[in-house]
C-alpha positions in Angstrom: -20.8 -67.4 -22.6 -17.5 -65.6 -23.2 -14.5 -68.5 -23.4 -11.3 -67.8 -24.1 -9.4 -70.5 -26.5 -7.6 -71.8 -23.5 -11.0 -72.7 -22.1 -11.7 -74.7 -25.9 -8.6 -75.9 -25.7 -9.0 -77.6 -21.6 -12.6 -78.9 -23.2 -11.1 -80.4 -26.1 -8.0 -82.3 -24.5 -10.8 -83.5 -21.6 -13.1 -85.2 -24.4 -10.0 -86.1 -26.6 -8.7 -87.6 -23.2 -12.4 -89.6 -22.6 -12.8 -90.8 -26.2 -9.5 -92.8 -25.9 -9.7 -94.0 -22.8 -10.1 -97.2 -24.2 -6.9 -97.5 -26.0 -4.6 -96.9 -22.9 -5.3 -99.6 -20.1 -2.6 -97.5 -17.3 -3.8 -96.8 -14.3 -2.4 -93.7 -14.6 -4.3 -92.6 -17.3 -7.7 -92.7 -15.2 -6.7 -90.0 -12.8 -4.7 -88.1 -16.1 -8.7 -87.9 -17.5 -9.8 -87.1 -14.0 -7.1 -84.3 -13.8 -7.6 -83.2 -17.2 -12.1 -82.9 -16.7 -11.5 -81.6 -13.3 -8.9 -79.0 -14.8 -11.6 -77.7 -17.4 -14.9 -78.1 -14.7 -13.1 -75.1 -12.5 -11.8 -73.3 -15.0 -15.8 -73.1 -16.4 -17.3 -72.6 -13.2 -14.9 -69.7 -12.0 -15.4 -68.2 -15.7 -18.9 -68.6 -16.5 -20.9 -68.5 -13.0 -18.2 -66.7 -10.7 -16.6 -64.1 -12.5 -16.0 -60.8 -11.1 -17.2 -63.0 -7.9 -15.0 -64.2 -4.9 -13.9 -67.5 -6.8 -10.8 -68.1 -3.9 -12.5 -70.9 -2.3 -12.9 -72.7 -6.0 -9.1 -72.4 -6.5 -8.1 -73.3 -3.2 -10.3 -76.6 -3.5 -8.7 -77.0 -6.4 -5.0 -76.7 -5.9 -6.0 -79.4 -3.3 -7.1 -81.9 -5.4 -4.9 -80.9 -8.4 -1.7 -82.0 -6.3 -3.5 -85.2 -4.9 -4.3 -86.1 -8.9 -0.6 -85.3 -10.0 0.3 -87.1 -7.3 -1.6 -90.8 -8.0 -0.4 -90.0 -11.3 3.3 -90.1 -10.5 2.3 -92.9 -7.5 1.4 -95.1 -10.7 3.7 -93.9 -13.1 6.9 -95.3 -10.7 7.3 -98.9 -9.8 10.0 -98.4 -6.7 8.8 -99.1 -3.7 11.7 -96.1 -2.3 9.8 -93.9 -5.4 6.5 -95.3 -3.8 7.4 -94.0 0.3 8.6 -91.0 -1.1 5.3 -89.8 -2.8 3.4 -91.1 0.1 5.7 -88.8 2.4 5.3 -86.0 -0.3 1.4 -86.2 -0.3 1.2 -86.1 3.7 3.6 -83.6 4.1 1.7 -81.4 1.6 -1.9 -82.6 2.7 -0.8 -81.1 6.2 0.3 -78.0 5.6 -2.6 -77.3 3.3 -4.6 -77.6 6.0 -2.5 -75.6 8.2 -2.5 -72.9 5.7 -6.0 -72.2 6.3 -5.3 -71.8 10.1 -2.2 -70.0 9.4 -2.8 -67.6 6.6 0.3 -66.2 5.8 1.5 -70.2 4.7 -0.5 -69.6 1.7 1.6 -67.2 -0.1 3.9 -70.6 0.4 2.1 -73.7 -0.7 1.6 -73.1 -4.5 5.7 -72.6 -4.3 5.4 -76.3 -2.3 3.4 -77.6 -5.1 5.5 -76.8 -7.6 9.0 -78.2 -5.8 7.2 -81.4 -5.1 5.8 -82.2 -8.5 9.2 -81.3 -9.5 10.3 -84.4 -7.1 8.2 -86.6 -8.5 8.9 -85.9 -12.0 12.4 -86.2 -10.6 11.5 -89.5 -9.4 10.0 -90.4 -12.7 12.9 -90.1 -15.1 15.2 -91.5 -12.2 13.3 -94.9 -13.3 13.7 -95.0 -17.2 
């Protein structure tokens, strides 16, 4: 098995993230160990039993469920209801044209751009409330 540290490092923050689950009772903090094992599981898989394979289909599955993590995360992080709509709205608008990506192929040099200007609204969204 040839790891790079980053690989260590994704293990070690997934068990570190499990071992005190305890301490933290926030919602939040379920789908941040969730994100964190799921994180390390593809980055494994696409290392250690796909490499030098075609390993698009893990990513893509991935960036899916990567957003809809981040997203609960935030959903439970804010406590407006307006904060509340607007990651709703957020999720389905991103959900669809995920989907639509894989119909329309050219969308897909476009959605990891999406993803990265909508966490950036939620984060937004976050510090708004503190």
């Amino acid at each position: 098995m040839d790891l790079d540290f980053i690989h260590y490092f994704e293990l070690l923050i997934a068990v570190l993230a499990i071992v005190y689950y305890k301490k933290y009772t926030s919602s939040f903090y379920k789908y941040f160990i969730l994100y964190t094992c799921c994180a390390f599981l593809v980055e494994f898989i696409a290392e250690v039993f796909l490499k030098g394979t075609n390993n698009w289909w893990l990513y893509n599955l991935y960036t899916f469920v990567e957003f809809n993590l981040v997203a609960l995360i935030y959903y439970h992080l804010t406590k407006e209801k307006k904060s509340h709509r607007i990651i709703f709205y957020i999720v389905l608008l991103f959900n669809i044209t995920y989907l639509i990506s894989f119909i329309f192929i050219a969308l897909q040099n476009y959605t990891p751009i999406l993803l990265g200007v909508l966490v950036s609204v939620f984060i937004f969204l976050y510090l708004k409330e503190l």
